[in-house]
PATORMAR-405311 format. One line per 2 residues: number of its first residue (from 0); their letters; for each residue z, y, x of C-alpha. Coordinates in pm, 1 decimal. Layout:
// residues N
NUM> a> Z,Y,X  ...
END
This chain:
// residues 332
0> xx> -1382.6,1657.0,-838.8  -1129.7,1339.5,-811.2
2> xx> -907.5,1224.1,-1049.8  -614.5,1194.3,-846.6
4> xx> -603.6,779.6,-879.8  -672.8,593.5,-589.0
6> xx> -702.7,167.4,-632.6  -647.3,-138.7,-426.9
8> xx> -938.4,-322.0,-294.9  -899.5,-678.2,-332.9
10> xx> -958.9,-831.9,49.6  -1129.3,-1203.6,-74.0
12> xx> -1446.4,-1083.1,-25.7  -1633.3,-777.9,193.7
14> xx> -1883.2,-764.0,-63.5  -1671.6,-709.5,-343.5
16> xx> -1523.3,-484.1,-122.5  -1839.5,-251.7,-119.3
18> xx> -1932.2,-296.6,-468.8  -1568.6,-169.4,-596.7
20> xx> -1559.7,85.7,-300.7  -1940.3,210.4,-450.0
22> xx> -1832.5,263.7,-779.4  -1484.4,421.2,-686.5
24> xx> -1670.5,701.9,-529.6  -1926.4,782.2,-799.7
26> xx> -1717.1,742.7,-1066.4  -1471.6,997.1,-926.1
28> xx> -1144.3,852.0,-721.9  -963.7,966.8,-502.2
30> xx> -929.3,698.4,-245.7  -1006.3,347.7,-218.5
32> xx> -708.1,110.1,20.0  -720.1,-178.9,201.1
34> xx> -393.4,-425.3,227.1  -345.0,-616.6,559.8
36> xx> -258.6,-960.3,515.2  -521.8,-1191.6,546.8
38> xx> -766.8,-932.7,671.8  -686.9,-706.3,974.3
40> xx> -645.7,-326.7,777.8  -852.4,-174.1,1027.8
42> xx> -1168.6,-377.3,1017.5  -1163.8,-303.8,660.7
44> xx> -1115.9,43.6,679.8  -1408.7,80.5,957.7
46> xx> -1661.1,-104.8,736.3  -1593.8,108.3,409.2
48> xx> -1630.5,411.7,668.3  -1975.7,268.0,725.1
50> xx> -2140.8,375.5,355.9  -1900.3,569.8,161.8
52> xx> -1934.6,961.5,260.8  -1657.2,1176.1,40.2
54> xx> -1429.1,898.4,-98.7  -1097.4,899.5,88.8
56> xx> -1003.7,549.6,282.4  -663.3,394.5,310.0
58> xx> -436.5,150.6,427.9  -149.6,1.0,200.1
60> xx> -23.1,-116.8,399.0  -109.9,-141.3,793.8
62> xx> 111.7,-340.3,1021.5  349.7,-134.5,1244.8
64> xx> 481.9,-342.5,1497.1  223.3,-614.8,1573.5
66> xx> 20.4,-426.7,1771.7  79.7,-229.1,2098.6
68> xx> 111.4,151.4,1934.3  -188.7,261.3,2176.8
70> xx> -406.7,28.1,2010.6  -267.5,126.8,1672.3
72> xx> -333.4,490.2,1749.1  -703.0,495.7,1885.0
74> xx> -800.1,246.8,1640.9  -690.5,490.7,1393.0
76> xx> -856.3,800.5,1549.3  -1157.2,604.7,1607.8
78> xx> -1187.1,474.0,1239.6  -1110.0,897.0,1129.2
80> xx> -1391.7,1004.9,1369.3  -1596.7,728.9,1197.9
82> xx> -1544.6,867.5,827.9  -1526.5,1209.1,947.1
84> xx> -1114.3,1297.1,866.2  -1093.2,1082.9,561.6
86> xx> -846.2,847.8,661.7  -486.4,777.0,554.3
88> xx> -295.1,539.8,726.2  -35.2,362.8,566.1
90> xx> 237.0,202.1,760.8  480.3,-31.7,677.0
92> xx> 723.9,-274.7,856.1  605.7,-583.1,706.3
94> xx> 832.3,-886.6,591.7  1097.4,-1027.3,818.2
96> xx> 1008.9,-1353.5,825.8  616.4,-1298.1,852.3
98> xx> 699.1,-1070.3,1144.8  961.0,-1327.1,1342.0
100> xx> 706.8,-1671.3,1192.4  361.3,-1539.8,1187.2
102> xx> 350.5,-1262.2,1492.5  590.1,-1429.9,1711.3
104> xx> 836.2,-1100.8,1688.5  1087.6,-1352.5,1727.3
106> xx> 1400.7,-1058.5,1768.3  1232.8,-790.8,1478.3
108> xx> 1545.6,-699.2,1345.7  1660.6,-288.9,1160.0
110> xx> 1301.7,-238.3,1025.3  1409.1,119.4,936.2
112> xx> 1540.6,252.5,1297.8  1190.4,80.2,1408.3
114> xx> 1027.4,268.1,1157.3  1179.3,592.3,1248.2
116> xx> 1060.5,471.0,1621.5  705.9,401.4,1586.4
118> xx> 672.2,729.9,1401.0  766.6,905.7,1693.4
120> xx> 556.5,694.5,1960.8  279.8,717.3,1704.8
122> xx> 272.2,1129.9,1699.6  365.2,1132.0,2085.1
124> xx> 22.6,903.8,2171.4  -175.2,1080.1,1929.9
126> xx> -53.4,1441.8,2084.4  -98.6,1298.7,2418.1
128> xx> -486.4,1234.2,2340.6  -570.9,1544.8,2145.0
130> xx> -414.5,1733.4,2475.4  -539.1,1501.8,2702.1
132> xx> -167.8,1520.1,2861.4  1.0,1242.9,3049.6
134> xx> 294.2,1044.1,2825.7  621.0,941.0,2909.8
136> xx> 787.3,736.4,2599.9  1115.8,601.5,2613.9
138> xx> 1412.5,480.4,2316.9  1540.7,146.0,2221.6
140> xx> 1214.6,13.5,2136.2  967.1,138.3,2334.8
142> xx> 898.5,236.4,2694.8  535.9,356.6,2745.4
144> xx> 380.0,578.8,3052.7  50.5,701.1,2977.3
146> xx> -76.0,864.5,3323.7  -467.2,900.5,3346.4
148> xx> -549.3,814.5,2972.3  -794.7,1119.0,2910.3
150> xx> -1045.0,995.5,2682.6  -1382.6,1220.4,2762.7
152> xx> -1409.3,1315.5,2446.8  -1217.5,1484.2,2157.8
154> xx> -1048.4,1395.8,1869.6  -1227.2,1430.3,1495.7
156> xx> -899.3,1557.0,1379.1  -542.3,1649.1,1586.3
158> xx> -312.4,1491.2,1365.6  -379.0,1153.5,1068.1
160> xx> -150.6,1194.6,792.4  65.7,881.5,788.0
162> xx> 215.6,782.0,502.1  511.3,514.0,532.8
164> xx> 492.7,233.5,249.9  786.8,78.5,147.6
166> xx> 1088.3,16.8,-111.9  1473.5,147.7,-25.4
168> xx> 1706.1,374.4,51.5  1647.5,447.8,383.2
170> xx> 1292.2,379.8,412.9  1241.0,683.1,118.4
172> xx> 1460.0,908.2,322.8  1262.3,813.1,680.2
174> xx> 923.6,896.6,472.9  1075.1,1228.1,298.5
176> xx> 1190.9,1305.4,647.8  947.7,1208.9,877.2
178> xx> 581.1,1141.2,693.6  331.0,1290.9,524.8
180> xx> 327.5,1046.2,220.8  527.2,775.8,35.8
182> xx> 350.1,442.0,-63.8  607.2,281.7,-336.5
184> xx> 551.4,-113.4,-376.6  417.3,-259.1,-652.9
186> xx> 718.3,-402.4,-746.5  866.2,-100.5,-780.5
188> xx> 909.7,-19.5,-1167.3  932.8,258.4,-1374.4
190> xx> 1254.7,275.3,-1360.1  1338.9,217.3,-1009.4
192> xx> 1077.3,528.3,-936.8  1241.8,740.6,-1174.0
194> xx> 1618.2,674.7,-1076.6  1570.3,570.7,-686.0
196> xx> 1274.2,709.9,-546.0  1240.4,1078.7,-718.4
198> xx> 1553.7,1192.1,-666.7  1479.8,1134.8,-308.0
200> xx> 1180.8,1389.9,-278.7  1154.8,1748.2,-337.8
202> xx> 948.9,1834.3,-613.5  594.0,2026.6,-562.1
204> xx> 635.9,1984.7,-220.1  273.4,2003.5,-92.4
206> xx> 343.0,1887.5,243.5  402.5,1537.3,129.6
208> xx> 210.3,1347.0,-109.3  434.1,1098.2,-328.3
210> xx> 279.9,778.4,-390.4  303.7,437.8,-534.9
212> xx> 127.0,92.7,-622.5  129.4,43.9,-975.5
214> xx> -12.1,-301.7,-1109.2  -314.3,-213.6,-1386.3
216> xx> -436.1,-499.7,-1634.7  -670.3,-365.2,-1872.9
218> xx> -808.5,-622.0,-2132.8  -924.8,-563.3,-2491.5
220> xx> -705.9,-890.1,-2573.4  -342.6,-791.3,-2473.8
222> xx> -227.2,-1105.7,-2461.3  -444.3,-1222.7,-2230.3
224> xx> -399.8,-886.0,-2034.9  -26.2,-985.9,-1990.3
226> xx> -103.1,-1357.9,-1905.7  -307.4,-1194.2,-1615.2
228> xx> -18.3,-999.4,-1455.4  219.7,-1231.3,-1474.9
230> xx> 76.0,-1422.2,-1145.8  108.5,-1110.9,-946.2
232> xx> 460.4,-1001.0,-1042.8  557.0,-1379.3,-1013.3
234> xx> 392.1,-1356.4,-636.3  592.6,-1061.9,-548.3
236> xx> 909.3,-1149.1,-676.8  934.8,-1442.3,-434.7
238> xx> 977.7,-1235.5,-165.1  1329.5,-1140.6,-122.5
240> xx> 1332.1,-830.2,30.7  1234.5,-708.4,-297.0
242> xx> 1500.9,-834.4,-519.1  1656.7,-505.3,-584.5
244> xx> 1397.8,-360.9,-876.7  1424.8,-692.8,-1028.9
246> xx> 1818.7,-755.5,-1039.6  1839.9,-357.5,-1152.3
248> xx> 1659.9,-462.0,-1476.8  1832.5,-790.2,-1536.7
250> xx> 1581.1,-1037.3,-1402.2  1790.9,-1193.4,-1141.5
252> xx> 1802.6,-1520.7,-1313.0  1407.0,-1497.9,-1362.0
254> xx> 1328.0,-1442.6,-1018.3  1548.8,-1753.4,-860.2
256> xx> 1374.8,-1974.9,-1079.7  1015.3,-1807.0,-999.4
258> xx> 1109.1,-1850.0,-645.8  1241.1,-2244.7,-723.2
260> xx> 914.8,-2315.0,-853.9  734.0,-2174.7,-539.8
262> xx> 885.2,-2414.5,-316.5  806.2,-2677.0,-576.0
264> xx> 429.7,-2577.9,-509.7  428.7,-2482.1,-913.3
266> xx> 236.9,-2201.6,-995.2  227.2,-2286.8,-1389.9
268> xx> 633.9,-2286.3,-1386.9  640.2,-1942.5,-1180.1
270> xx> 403.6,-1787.9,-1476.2  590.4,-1886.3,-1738.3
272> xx> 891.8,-1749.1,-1552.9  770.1,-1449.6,-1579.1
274> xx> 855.3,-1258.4,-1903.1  646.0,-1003.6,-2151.2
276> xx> 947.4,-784.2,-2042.9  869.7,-746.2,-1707.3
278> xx> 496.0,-721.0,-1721.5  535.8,-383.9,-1879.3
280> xx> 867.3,-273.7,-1668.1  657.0,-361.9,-1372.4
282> xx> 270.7,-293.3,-1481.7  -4.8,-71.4,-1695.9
284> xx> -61.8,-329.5,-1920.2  -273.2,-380.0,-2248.6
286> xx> -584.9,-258.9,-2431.5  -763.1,72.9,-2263.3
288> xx> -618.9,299.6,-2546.7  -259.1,140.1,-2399.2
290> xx> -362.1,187.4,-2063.0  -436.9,552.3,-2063.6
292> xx> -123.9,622.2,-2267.1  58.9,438.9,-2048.6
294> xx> -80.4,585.1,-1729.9  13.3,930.6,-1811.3
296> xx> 362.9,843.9,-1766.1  311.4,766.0,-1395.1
298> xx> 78.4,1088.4,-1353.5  350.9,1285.5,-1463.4
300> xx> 596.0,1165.3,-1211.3  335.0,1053.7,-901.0
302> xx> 97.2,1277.2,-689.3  -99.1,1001.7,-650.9
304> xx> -65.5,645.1,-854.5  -282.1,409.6,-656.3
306> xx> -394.2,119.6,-919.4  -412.4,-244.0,-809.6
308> xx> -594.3,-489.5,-1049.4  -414.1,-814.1,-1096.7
310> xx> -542.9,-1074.6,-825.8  -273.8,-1405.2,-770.2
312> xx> -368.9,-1683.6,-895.6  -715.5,-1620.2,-1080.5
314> xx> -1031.9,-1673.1,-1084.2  -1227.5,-1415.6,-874.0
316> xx> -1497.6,-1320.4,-1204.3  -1165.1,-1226.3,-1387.3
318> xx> -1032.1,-1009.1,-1105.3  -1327.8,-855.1,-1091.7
320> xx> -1322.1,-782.8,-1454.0  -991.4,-631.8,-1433.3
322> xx> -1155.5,-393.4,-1102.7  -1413.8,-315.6,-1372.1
324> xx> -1175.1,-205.4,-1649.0  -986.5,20.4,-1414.3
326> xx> -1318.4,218.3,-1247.8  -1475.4,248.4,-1584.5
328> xx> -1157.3,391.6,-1781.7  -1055.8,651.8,-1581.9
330> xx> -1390.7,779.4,-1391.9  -1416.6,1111.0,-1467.3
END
């Protein structure tokens, strides 16, 4: 029996990692995820295949385009033979500048027509494998022959569901369209769900599985729960390619000084930029009591809500409190 919640693993630590992973799975959820980062996605997702036996195991996001899509696609087959067909891979296109500064993808430009690419070249590898066929790939941003690449042994399953993560238009219409699951951002609020991604989706379509990060602070003190969550929402909203869910509520002016203070190397400013407001446009946020009432909302509307504890900018005893909270108020 799961309780249809899956939660974020925080990546600091491998043996944090385990303990939350542990608990996830007795107490009942659905599916733990790893974030990619800091940490490669699949390395985490191969160790938490090493001890956990019914839990599911995904990514939230795994890198499309910085590695060759043959590596991406045995890696993942490899990691589902591992935890016999649990996996689900998340994919996402990662942030411009990270992809041009950090991975030397120096021309990454239309993330959504690459998108809509690497789907394609994902599903004609993975076909390729399962039938032990020869491959000939070619559009605008790929050009692969696969002649001879018979692995001498099968596949655990013939097809990984991928799930695309992401926020906008046409990324929600490439997911509806093309994958098996949507992975909203955690920046994405209540109301940008409700008015931008649902109309979007068919409802009890069981094809697809409709899905979305959802920042959780649970705290007996509520004031001290919405202190907590502030660093994370500040983190994100520094990023511009997520502007829109912000502006939509009226926190334009908000986020430019957040992101003012970043570049001031201020984290205390950035905080305090960061109003009660949005902590509860943006989060689950209070006492338990609060934070079951408030979940409901997002049960209603999501297959899947997949709760992240609040992690930037504290002390790692405090997020694991807030891991705690989460695993212990809604095991079932």
């Amino acid at each position: 029996m799961s309780n249809n919640l899956g939660i974020i693993l925080d990546p600091n630590s491998f043996k944090n990692m385990r303990s939350v992973a542990e608990k996830a799975e007795r107490n009942g959820f659905h599916s733990i995820w790893v974030t990619e980062l800091f940490r490669s996605s699949f390395e985490q997702l191969t160790f938490l295949s090493s001890f956990t036996n019914e839990i599911k195991i995904g990514s939230a996001i795994t890198l499309a385009f910085t590695r060759s899509p043959l590596v991406t696609v045995i890696s993942a087959l490899d990691i589902d033979e591992l935890s016999e067909g649990r996996l689900i891979l998340g994919i996402g296109s990662g942030a411009m500048n990270t992809n041009r500064k950090w991975h030397n993808f120096l021309d990454f430009d239309h993330p959504s027509k690459r998108i809509e690419s690497f789907y394609k070249v994902f599903r004609g590898i993975e076909k390729s494998i399962v039938k032990k066929n020869d491959l000939k790939f070619k559009d605008n941003y790929y050009n692969l022959e696969l002649r001879g690449f018979k692995r001498p042994f099968d596949t655990f399953r013939s097809q990984i569901p991928l799930f695309l993560g992401g926020i906008g238009t046409k990324m929600t219409h490439i997911s509806k369209n093309l994958f098996q699951g949507y992975i909203g951002h955690v920046v994405c609020s209540k109301s940008y769900i409700k008015d931008k991604i649902l109309p979007v989706f068919d409802k009890n379509n069981a094809n697809h599985t409709l899905s979305s990060i959802i920042l959780c602070a649970i705290n007996k003190n509520r004031k001290k729960a919405l202190l907590d969550a502030k660093g994370t929402i500040a983190f994100y909203s520094i990023v511009k390619a997520y502007s829109r869910p912000f502006i939509d509520l009226g926190f334009e002016d908000n986020i430019k000084k957040i992101r003012k203070a970043f570049f001031q190397n201020d984290v205390g400013k950035m905080i305090d930029n960061v109003t009660d407001e949005m902590v509860t446009n943006f989060a689950i946020c209070g006492t338990p009591e609060e934070a079951k009432e408030q979940l409901n909302y997002y049960i209603d509307i999501l297959d899947l809500p997949i709760l992240s504890p609040p992690h930037y900018y504290l002390e790692k005893s405090i997020v694991e409190s807030y891991q705690n909270e989460i695993l212990e108020n809604f095991k079932i």
